[in-house]
C-alpha positions as CSV (number, residue, x, y, z in Angstrom):
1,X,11.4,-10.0,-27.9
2,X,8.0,-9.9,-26.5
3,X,7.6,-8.8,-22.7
4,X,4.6,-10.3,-21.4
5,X,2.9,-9.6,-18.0
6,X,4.8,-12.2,-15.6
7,X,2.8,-15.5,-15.7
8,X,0.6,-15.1,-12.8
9,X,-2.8,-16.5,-14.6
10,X,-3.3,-19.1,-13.0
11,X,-6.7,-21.2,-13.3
12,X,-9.7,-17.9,-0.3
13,X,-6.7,-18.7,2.7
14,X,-5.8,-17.9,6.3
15,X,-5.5,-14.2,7.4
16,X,-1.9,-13.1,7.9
17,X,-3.1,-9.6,9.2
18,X,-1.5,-6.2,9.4
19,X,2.4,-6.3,10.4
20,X,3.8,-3.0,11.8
21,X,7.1,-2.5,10.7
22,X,9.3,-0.9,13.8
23,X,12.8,-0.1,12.1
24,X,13.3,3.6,11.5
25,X,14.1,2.9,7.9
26,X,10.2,1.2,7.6
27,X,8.7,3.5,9.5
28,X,5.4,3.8,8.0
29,X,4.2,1.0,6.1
30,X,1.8,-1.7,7.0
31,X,1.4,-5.0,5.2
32,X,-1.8,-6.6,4.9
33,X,-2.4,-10.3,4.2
34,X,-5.7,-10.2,2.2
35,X,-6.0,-13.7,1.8
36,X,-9.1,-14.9,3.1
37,X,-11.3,-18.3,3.1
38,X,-9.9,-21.2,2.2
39,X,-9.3,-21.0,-1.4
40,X,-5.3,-22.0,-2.7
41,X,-4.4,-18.8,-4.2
42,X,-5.2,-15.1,-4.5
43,X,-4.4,-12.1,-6.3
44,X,-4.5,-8.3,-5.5
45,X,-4.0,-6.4,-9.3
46,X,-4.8,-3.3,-8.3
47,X,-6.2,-0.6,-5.8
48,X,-7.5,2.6,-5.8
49,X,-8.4,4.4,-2.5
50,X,-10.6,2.4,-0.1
51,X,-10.8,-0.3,-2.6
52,X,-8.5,-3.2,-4.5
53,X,-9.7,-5.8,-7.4
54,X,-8.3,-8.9,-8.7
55,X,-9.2,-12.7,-8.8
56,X,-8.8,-15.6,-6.7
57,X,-8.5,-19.3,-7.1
58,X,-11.5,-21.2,-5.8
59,X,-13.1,-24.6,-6.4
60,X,-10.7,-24.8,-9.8
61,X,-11.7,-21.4,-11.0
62,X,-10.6,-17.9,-11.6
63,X,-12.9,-15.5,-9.7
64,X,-13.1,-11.9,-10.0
65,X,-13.1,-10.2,-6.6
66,X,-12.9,-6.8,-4.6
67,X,-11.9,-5.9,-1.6
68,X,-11.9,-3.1,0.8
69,X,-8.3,-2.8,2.9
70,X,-8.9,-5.6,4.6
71,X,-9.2,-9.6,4.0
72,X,-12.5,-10.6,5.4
73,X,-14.3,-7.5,3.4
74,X,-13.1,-9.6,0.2
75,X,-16.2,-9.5,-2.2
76,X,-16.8,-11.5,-5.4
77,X,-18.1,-9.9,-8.6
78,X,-21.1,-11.3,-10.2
79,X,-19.2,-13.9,-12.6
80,X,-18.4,-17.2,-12.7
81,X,-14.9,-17.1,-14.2
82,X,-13.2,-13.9,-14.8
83,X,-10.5,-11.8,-13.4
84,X,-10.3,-8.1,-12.2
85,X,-7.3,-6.4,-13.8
86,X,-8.1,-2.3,-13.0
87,X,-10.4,-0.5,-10.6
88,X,-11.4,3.2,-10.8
89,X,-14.4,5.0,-8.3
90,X,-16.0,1.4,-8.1
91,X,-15.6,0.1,-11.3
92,X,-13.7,-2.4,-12.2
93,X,-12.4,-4.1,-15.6
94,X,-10.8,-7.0,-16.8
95,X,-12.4,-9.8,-18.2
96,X,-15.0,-13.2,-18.1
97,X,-15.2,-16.5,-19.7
98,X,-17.9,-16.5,-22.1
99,X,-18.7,-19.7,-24.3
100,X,-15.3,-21.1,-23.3
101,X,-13.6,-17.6,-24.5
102,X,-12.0,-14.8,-22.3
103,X,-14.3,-11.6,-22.9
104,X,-13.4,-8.2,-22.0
105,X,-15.8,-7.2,-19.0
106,X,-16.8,-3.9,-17.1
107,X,-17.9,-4.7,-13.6
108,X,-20.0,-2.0,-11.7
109,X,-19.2,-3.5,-7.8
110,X,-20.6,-6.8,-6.6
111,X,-24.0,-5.6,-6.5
112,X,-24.1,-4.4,-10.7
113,X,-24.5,-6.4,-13.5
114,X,-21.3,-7.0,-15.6
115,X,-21.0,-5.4,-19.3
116,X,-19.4,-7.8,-21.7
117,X,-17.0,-5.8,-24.1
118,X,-16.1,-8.1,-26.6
119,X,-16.1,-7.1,-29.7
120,X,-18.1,-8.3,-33.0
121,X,-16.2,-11.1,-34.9
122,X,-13.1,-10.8,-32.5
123,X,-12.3,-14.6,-31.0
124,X,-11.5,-13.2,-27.6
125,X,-10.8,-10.1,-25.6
126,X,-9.0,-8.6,-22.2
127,X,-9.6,-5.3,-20.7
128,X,-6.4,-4.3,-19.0
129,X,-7.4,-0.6,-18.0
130,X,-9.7,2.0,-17.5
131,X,-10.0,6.2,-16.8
132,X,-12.5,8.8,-17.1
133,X,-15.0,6.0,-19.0
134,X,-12.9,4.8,-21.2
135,X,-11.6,0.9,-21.1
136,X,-8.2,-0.4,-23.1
137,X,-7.4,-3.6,-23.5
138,X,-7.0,-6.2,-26.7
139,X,-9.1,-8.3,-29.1
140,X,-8.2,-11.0,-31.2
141,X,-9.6,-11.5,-34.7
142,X,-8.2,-14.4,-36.5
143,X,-4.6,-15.1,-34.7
144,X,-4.0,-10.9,-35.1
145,X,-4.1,-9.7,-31.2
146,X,-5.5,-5.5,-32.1
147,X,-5.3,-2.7,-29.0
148,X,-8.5,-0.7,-29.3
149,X,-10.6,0.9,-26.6
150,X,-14.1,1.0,-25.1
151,X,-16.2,3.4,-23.6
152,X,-18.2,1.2,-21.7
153,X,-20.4,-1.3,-24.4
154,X,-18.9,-3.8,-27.2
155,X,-20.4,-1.4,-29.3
156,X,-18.2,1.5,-29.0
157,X,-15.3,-0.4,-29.3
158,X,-12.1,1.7,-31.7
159,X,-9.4,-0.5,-32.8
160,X,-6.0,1.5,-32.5
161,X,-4.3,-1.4,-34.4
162,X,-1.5,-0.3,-36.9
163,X,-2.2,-1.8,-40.7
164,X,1.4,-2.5,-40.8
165,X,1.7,-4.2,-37.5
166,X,1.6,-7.7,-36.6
167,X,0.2,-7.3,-33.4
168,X,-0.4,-4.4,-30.7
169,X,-1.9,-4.0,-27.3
170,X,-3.2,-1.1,-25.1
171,X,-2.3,-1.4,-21.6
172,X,-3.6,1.8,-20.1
173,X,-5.5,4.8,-20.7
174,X,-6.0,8.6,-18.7
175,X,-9.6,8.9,-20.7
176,X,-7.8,10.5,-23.9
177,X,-4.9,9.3,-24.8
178,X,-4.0,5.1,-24.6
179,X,-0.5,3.5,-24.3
180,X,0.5,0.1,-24.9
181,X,3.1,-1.3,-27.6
182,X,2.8,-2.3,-31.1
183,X,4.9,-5.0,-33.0
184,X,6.2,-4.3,-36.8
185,X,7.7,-7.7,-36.7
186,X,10.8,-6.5,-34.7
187,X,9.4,-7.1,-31.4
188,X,7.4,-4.7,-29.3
189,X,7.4,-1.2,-28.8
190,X,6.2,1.5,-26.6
191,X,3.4,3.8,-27.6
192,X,0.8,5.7,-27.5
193,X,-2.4,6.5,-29.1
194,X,-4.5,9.6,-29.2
195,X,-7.9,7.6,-30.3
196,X,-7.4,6.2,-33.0
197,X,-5.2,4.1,-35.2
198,X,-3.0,6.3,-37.4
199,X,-2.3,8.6,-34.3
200,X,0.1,5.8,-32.7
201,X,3.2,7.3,-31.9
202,X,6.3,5.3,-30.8
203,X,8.2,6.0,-27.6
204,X,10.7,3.0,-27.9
205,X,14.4,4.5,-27.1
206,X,17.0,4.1,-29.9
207,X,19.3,1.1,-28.9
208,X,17.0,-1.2,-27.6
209,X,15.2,-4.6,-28.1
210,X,12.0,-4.1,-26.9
211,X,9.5,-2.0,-24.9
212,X,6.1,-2.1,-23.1
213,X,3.7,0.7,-21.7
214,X,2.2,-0.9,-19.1
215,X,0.6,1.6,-17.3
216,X,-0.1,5.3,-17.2
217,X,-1.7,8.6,-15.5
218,X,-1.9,11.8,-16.7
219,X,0.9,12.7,-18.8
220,X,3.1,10.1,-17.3
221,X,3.7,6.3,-19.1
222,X,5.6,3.6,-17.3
223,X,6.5,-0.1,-18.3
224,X,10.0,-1.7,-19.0
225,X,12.4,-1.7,-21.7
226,X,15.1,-4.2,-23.3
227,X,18.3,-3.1,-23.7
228,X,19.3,-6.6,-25.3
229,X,18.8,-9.8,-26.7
230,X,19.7,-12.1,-22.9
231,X,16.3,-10.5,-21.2
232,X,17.8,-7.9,-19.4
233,X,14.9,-5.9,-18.9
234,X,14.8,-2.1,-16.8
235,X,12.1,0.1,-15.0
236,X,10.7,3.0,-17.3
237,X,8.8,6.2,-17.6
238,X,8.1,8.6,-20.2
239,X,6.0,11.6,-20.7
240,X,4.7,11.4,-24.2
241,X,7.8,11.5,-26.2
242,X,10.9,9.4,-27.0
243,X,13.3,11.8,-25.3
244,X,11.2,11.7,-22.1
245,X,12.7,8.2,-21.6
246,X,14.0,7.8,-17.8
247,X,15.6,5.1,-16.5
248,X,14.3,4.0,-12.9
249,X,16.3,0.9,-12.6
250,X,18.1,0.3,-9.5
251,X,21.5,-0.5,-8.9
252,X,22.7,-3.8,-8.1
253,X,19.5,-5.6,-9.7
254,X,19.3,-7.7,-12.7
255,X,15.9,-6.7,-13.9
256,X,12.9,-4.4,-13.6
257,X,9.7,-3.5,-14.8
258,X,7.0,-1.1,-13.3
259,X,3.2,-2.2,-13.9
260,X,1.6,0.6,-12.5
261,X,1.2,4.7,-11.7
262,X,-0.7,6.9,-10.0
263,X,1.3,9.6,-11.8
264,X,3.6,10.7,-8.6
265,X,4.7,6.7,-7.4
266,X,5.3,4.2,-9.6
267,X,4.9,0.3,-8.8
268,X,6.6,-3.1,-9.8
269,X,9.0,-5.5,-9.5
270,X,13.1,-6.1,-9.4
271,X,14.6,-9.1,-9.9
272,X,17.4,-10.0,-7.4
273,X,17.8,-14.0,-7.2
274,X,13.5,-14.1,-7.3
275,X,10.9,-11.6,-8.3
276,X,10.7,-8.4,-5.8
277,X,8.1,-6.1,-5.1
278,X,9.0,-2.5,-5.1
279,X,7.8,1.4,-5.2
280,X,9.4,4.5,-6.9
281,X,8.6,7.9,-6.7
282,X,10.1,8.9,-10.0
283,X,13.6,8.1,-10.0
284,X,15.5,5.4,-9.9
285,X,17.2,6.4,-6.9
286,X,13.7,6.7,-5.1
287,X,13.0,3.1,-4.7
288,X,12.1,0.9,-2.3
289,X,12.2,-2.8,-1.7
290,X,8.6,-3.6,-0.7
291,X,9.9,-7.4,-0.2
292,X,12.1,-6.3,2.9
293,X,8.8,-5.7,4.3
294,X,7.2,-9.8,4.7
295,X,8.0,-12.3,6.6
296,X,10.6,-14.5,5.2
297,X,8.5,-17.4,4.3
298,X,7.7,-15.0,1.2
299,X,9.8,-16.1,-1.7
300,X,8.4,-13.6,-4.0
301,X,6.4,-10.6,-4.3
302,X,4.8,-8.6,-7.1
303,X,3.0,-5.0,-7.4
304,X,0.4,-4.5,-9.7
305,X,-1.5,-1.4,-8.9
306,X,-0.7,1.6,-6.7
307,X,-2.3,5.0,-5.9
308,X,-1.7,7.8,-3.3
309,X,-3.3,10.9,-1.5
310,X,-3.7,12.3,1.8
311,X,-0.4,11.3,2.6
312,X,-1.2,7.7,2.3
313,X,0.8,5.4,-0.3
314,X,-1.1,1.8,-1.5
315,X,0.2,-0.8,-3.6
316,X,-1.3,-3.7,-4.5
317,X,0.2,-7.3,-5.8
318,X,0.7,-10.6,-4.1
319,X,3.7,-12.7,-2.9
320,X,4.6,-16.7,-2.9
321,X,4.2,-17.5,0.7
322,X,6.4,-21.4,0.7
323,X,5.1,-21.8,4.4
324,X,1.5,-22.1,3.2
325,X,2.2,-23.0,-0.5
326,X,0.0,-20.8,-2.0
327,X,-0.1,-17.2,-3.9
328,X,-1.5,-14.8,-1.3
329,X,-3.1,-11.4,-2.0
330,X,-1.0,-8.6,-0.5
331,X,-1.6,-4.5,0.1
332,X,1.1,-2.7,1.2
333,X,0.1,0.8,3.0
334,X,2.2,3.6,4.0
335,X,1.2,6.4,5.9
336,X,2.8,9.9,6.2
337,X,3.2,9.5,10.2
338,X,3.4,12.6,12.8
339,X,5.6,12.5,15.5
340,X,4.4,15.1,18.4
341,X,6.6,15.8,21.5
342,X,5.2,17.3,24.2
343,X,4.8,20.8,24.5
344,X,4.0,21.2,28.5
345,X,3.8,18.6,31.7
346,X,1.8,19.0,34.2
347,X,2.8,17.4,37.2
348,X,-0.1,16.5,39.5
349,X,1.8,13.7,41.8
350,X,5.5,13.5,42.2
351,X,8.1,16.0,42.2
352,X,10.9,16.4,39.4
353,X,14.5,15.7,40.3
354,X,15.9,15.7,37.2
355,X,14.9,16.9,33.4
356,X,12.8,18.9,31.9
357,X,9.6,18.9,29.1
358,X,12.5,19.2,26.8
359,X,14.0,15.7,27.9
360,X,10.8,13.8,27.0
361,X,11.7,15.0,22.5
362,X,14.6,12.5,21.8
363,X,15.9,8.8,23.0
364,X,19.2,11.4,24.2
365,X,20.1,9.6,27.9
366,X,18.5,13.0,29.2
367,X,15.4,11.4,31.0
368,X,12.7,13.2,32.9
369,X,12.7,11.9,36.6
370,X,10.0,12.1,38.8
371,X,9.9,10.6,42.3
372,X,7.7,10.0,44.9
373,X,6.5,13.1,47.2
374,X,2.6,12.5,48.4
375,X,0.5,10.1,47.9
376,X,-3.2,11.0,48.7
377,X,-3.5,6.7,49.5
378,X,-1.8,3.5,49.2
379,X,-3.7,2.9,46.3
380,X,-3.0,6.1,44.6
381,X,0.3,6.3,41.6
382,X,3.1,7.8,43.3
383,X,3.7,9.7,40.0
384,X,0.9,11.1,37.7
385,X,1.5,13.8,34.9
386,X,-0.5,15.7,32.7
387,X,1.3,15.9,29.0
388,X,-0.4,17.8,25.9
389,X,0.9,18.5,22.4
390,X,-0.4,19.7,18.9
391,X,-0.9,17.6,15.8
392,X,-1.4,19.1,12.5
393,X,-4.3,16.2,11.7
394,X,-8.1,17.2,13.1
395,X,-9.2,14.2,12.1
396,X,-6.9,11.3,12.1
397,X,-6.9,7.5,10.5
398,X,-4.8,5.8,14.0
399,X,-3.8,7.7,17.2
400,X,-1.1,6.2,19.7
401,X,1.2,7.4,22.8
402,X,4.3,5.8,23.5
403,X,6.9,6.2,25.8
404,X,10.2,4.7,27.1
405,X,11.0,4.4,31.0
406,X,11.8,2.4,33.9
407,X,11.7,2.6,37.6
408,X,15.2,3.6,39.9
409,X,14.4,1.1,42.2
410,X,13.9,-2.7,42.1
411,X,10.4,-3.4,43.7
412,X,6.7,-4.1,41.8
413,X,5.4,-1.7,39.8
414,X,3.2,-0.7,36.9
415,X,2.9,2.4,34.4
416,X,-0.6,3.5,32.9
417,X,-0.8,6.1,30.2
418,X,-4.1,7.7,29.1
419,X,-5.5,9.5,25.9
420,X,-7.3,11.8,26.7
421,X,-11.3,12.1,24.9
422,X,-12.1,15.8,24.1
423,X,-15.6,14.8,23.0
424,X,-16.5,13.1,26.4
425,X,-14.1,14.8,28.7
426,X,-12.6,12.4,29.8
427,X,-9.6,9.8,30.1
428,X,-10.8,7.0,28.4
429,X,-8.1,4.8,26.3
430,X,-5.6,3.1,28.9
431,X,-3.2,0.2,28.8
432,X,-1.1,-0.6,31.9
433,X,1.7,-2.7,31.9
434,X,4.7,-4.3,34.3
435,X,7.4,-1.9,34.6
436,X,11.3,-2.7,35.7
437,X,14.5,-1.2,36.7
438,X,15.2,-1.7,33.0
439,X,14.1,0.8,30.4
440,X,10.7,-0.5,27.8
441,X,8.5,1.0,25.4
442,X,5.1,1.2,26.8
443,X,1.8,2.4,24.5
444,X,-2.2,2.8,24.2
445,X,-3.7,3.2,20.7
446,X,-6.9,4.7,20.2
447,X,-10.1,3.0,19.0
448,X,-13.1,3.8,16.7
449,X,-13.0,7.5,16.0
450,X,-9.8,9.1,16.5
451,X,-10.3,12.5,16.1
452,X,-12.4,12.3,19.4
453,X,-8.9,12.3,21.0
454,X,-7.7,15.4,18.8
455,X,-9.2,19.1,20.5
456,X,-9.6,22.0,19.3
457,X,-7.0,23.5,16.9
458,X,-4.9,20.1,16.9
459,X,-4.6,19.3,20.9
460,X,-3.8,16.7,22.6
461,X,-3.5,15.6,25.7
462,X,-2.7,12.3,27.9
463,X,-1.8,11.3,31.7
464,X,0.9,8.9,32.9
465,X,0.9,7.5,35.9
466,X,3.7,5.1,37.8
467,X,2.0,2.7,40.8
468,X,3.6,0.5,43.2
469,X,1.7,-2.8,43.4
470,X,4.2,-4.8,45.8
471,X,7.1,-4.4,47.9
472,X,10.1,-1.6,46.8
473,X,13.3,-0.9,47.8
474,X,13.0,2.5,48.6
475,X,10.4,4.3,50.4
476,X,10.7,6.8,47.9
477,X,10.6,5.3,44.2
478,X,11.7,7.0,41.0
479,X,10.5,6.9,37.8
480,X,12.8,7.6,34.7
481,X,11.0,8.9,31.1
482,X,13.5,8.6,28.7
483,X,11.3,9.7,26.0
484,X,7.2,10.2,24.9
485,X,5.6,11.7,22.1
486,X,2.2,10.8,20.4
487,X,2.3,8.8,16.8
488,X,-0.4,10.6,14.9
489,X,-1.6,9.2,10.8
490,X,-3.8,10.9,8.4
């Protein structure tokens, strides 16, 4: 049984945005819409750092594109027809039409020239992935598909093709060694290469159909085994052997296959009624259902590409949005959040009647209170406090401070809170809102540079301030905190 890529080749739209997930179980990721223009369909393949490849729709043809995290920075490499399939430190493969043919291509950003692969004598050819210089893909001589490998002109291209086999493929490479599968005429298998043909070594598991490398880093392969002849197809890794063989599948799905790794998380799909997008982190108990994340106008999703460092997570696919009819490129981010709670409070305004620092750590129905004492004049907050903290980022990617309250009293009233900018030395970020006699979560989010709001060895520090803007009930109002810390990303 052969186990092809799912059909997603086909031969830009309106932004959708970042969506901040607020459930405690998402906490974390980000999904952005990178559909952009007015083209009917778009594809995210894969990512690496600050920037993702793959191909777009437009005017009737495929396009190779980039982009970098966000939709409007989508870029189109310099050819007509083509598709991005890999990206690694600005390079990208895949492949371009050529004299009506499908060539495998090295692109070199928007701004380079792109390297035609393809082979001498071969009738087409797709570059599928790339490491350390070297490109893998497939050419076809005669109606025989061959794996082989590049290192960066048609030239250098090594066939890895078995004499005995009917047809084989390389999928991925980590600069030394390729994987891919090879069929004997029994369907495909697993393997890997180490440069050249004879080396191929087979790491399909006794017992079942068929296998695929599709992907690998390092020492670690992923793709998707078989176990029979219906289609019933599961999640894989290995590392370099047959008996490395783990199973990632999850429970309670009815199929899945991991495209990608970045040699900690793994990326791909489950199928549960419709194709899923998901994550791993090397078990099958480890994943995650990066579907639950979009709106439900999404009928399916897909993850082609992933990497990770710095405590940041991207993959990269696309989903079939039914609202707007069209495939939409997707990158899902997650970021290895920081909760801080304030270590001290300074009150400047007010006096406490209840609570401590301590009471501001946890959503625990221990609130601080803090009530009216002096005001300096009518205009002036009845309650202002001085809160700081520690972080263990110096310089990080988003910044916010949060906090739950309400006022005692029934009256009009508003909250401000403050970050506080060590560079200037001064309060500068502030967002003031309404505030009732019902608790609500109240925030400010730093702009631009972020660390400007982180001091020296990690501090931070904010004000919050409660102001009576209309008639009250009491003479003396009272605020309740119920909780505030500072939400602090790499």
């Amino acid at each position: 049984m052969h186990l092809p890529k799912l059909n997603v080749l086909k031969t830009v739209g309106i932004v959708f945005g970042v969506q901040c997930l607020s459930s405690a179980a998402l906490a974390g990721w980000t999904v952005t819409n990178l559909h952009y223009g007015d083209a009917p369909h778009s594809y995210c393949t894969a990512t690496d750092g600050g920037q993702q490849a793959g191909y777009i729709i437009f005017q009737g043809y495929v396009r190779p594109v980039v982009w970098a995290d966000l939709p409007e920075t989508m870029t189109g490499l310099p050819s007509d027809v083509g598709q991005a399939w890999a990206v690694e430190n600005g390079q990208q493969v895949g492949r371009a039409v050529n004299a009506g043919f499908y060539n495998a291509c090295v692109w070199s950003g928007p701004g380079g020239n792109p390297v035609l692969l393809h082979p001498i004598g071969a009738f087409e050819s797709h570059a599928w992935g790339q490491s350390a210089g070297q490109q893998v893909g497939e050419a076809r001589f005669g109606s025989q598909f061959e794996a082989g490998y590049w290192t960066g002109t048609a030239a250098s291209w090594v066939s890895l093709h078995p004499s005995q086999a009917v047809s084989s493929v390389a999928h991925a490479t980590n600069g030394a060694i390729q994987g891919g599968s090879v069929n004997y005429g029994t369907g495909d298998k697993a393997c890997v290469w180490n440069g050249t043909a004879q080396s191929v070594s087979l790491l399909h598991p006794s017992g079942y159909v068929s296998s695929v490398v599709w992907a690998m880093n390092g020492g670690q392969q992923a793709g998707v085994v078989s176990p029979n002849v219906n289609g019933y197809f599961s999640a894989s890794l290995w590392t370099g052997t047959v008996e490395s063989h783990v199973d990632l599948h999850p429970a309670g799905y009815s199929g899945s296959i991991i495209y990608a790794t970045d040699g900690s998380y793994q990326a791909g799909v489950t199928l549960f009624g419709g194709y899923r997008a998901a994550v791993w982190n090397g078990s099958a108990s480890s994943f995650f259902d990066l579907h639950s994340l979009l709106p439900s106008s999404f009928a399916e999703s897909f993850a082609f590409g992933v990497w990770s460092g710095n405590g940041t997570i991207k993959v990269a696919g696309f989903g079939r949005n039914i609202a707007t009819g069209r495939d939409e490129a997707l990158l899902w981010t997650f970021r290895d959040t920081e909760t801080v709670v304030p270590s001290g409070v300074t009150v400047q305004l007010g006096r406490v009647t209840s609570g401590n620092t301590g009471s501001l750590s946890a959503d625990d129905s221990d609130p601080l209170v803090l009530c009216k004492f002096f005001v300096p004049n009518q205009t002036s907050p009845f309650v202002q406090v001085v809160l700081l903290g520690t972080t263990s980022f110096s310089s990080p990617d988003s910044l916010s401070l949060r906090h739950k309250s309400k006022l005692l009293n029934s009256g009009a009233f508003s909250t401000t809170c403050r970050l506080y900018n060590f560079v200037s030395g001064a309060y500068e970020e502030s967002s003031t809102a309404a505030i009732g006699s019902s608790y609500g979560l109240f925030s400010v989010t730093a702009s631009g540079d972020c660390s400007r709001y982180v001091g020296q060895g990690g501090s931070l520090q904010a004000q919050l301030q409660f102001r009576q803007v209309g008639p009250s009930s009491s003479n003396f109002p009272c605020a309740s905190i119920e909780y505030l810390n500072w939400i602090v990303a790499p």
